[in-house]
C-alpha positions in Angstrom: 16.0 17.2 2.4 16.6 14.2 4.0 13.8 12.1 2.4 11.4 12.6 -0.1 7.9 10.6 -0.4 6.4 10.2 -3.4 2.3 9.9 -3.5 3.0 11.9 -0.1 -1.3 12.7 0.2 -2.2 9.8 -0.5 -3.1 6.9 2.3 -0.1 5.6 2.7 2.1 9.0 2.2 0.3 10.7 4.9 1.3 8.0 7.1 4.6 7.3 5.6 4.7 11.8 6.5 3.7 11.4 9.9 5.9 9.0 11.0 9.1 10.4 9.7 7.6 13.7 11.8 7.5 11.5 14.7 11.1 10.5 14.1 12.8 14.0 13.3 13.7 13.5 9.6 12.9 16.6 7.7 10.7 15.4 4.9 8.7 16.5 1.8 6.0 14.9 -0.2 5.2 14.8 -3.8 2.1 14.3 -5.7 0.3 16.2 -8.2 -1.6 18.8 -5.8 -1.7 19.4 -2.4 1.5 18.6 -1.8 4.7 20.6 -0.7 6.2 19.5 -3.9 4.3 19.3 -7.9 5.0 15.9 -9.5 3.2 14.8 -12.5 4.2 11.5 -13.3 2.8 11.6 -16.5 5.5 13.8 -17.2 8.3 11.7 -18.5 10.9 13.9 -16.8 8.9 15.2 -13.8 10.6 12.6 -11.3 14.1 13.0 -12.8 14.0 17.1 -12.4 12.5 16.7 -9.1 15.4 14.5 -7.8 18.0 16.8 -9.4 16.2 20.1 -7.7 15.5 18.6 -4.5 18.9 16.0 -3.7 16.8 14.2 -1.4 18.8 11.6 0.9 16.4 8.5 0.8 13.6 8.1 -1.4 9.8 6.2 -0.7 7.8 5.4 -3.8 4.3 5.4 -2.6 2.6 6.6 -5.8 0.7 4.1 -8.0 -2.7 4.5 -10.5 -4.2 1.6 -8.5 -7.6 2.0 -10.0 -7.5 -1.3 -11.9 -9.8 -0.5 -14.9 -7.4 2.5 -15.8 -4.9 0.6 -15.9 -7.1 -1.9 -18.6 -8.5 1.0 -20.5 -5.0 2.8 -20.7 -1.3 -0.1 -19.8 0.8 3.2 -21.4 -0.6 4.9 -18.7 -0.2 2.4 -16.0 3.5 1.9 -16.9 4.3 5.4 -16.6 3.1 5.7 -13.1 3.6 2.4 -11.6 6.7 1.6 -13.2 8.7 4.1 -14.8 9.4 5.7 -11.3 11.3 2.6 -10.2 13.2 2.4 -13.4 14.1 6.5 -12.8 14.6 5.7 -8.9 17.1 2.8 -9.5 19.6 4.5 -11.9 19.5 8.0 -9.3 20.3 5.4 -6.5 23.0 3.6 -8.6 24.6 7.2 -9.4 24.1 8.1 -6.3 24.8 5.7 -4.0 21.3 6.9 -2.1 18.8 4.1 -1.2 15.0 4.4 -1.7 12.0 2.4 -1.0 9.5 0.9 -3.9 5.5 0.4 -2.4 4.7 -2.6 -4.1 1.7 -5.0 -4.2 0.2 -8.4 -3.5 -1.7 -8.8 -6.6 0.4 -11.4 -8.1 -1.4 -14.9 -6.7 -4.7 -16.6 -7.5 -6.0 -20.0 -7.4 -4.6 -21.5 -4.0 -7.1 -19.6 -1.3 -5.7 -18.7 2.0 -1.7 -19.7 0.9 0.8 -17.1 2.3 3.2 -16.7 -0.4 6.9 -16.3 0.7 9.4 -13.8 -1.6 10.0 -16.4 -4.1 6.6 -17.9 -4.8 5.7 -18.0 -8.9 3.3 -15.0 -10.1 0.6 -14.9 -11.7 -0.5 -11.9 -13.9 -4.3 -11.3 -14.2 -4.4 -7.7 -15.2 -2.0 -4.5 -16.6 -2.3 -3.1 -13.0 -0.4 -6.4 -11.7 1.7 -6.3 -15.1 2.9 -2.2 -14.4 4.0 -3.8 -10.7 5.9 -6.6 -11.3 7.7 -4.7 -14.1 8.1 -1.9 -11.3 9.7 -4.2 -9.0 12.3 -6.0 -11.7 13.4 -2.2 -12.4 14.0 -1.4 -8.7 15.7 -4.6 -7.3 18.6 -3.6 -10.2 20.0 -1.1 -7.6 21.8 -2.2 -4.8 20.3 0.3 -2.2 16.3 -0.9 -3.5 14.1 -2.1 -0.8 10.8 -3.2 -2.2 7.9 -3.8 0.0 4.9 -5.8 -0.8 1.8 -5.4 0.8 -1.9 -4.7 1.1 -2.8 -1.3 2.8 -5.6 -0.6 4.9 -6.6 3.0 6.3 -8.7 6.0 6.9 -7.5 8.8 5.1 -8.2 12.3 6.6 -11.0 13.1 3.9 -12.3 9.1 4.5 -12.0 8.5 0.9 -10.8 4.7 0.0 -12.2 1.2 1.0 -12.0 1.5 4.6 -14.2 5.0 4.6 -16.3 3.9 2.1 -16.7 0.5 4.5 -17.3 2.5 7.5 -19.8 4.8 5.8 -22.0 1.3 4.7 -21.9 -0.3 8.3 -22.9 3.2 9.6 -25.5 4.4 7.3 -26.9 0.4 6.7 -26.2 0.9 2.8 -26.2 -2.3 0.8 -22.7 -4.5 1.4 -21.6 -7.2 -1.1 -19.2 -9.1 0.2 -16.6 -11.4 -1.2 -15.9 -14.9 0.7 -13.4 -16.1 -2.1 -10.9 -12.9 -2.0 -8.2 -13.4 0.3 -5.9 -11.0 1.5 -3.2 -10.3 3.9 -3.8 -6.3 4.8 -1.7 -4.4 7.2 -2.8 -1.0 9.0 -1.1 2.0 7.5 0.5 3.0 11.0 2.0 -0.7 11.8 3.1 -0.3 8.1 4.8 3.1 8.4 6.7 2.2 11.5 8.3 -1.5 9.8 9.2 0.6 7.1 11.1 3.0 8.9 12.6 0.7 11.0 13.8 -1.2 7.8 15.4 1.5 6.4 17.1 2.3 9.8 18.3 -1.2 9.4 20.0 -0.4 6.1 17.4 -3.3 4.9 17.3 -3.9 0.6 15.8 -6.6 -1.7 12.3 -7.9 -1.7 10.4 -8.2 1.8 6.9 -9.1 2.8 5.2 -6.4 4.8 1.5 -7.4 5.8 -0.7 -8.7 8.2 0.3 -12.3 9.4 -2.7 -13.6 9.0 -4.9 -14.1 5.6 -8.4 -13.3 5.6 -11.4 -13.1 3.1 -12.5 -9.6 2.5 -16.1 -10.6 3.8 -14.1 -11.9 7.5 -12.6 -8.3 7.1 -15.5 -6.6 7.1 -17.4 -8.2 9.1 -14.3 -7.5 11.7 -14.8 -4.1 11.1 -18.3 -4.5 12.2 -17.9 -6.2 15.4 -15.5 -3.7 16.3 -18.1 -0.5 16.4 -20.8 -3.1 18.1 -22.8 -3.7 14.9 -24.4 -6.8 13.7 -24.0 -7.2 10.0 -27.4 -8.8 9.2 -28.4 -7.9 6.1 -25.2 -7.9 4.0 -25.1 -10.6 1.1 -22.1 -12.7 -0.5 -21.1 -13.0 -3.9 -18.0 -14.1 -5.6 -15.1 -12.0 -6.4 -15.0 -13.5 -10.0 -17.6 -11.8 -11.5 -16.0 -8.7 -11.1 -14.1 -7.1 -14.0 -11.8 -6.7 -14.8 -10.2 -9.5 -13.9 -8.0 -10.0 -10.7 -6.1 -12.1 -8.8 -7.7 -13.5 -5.9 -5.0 -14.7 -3.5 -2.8 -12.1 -2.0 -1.6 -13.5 1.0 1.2 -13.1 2.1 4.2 -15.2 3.9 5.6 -11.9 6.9 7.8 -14.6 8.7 11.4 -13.3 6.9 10.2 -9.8 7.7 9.8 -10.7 11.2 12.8 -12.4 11.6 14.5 -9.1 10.2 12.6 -7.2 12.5 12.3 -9.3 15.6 8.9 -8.6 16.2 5.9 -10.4 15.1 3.7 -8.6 12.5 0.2 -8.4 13.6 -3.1 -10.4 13.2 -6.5 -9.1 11.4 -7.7 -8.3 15.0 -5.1 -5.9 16.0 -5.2 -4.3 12.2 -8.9 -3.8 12.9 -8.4 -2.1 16.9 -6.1 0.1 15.0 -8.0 1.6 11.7 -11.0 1.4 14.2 -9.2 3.8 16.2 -8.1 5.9 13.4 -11.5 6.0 12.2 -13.3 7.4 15.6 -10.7 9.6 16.2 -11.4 11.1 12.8 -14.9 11.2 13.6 -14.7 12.4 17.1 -12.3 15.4 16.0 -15.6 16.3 13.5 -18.1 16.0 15.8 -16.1 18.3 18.1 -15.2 20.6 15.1 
């Protein structure tokens, strides 16, 4: 097997799937059904066996518990998932020599707005679910061959579950929309994501990178791009503040792309072009069930 993709159903492993598809590497994903491969990463030893059975060349890490409440109610839990795997991952690369990528996040900012943060800008923990990821990322940049990736994913998964389908579903149906003007966010389409990824690894790329939208925006500016894009007015939506929500997050992800860019000579795209392309992911889905 040449690579192996952890979290391989979920939004970002489907994508992460269909890409290496596209580019002729024989691949397999894990996750804990529906997958060509069981992994429980509750399991202790799950990942460990897998990687022994399997010999994969190149591994992606795109599993995570992400819901940030679990993570509150249960931190054992959230370190097992989020950052045991990157602990297991590093000492299989160091023994092996074989290089893997680490999904990452953007939840490590708050208090400075629209700021893009570059690879060295201070942290700031709010929460065990941005706890379990920075631990995940000090385990994985001990190896050599580690290339971790922070980020903020946007998508439509084939069964629309996630923010994005439950987005589109609101606009469509005109259900009730609260939406945040004081959560900022640099989010990157799945697909533009997928491809940088793949073209970093091709580039024998490691360390800590920036992969995101170059532009920040607040998750109501999002939305409401989301609107305009399938020619509806969002009138009756109201705005609220992201601090009232627990638990507690951070509230400014953005992110600083311009050392990716320089990596990959390309420029990484705005919130417009992020929108044209889950906008096109979404009506495709939805023109493939209308046909269906």
């Amino acid at each position: 097997m040449e690579l192996l993709v952890l979290g391989g159903t979920g939004l970002l492993g489907i994508a992460l799937c269909r890409e290496a598809r596209s580019r002729k590497i024989d691949v397999g994903n894990a996750a804990r059904k529906s997958a060509d491969i069981d992994l429980d990463l509750n399991d202790p030893d799950s990942l460990e066996s897998l990687l022994d059975k399997h010999n994969p060349e190149m591994v992606i890490n795109a599993a995570a518990l992400v819901d940030l409440s679990a993570c509150e109610n249960d931190p054992a839990l959230a370190m097992q998932i989020n950052a045991q795997p990157a602990r297991v991952l590093a000492k299989w690369s160091k023994v092996t020599g074989r290089p893997f990528v680490h999904i990452s996040t953007d939840h490590f900012f708050d208090g400075d707005d629209r700021m893009q943060h570059d690879e060295n800008a201070q942290t700031t923990i709010c929460n065990v679910y941005a706890k379990s990821k920075l631990a995940a990322e000090s385990y994985a940049l001990k190896a050599e061959k580690a290339l971790v990736l922070r980020t903020s994913l946007v998508g439509i998964h084939p069964d629309e579950r996630g923010f994005v389908g439950w987005v589109f579903d609101a606009l469509t149906h005109h259900k009730p929309l609260t939406l945040f003007d004081d959560f900022f966010s640099s989010s990157i389409d799945t697909h533009t994501f997928a491809t940088a990824t793949f073209d970093l690894m091709a580039r024998k790329e490691y360390g800590l990178l920036n992969l995101a939208s170059a532009q920040v925006s607040s998750k109501k500016e999002f939305i409401h791009a989301l609107a305009a894009a399938i020619d509806i007015d969002l009138n009756w939506a109201e705005t609220a503040s992201v601090a009232a929500i627990t638990p507690r997050r951070a509230r400014s992800l953005g992110l600083d792309v311009r050392k990716v860019e320089a990596v990959l000579g390309r420029a990484m795209p705005q919130l417009q072009g992020v929108v044209t392309q889950i906008t096109a992911q979404w009506k495709a889905a939805n023109e493939w069930k209308m046909a269906s």
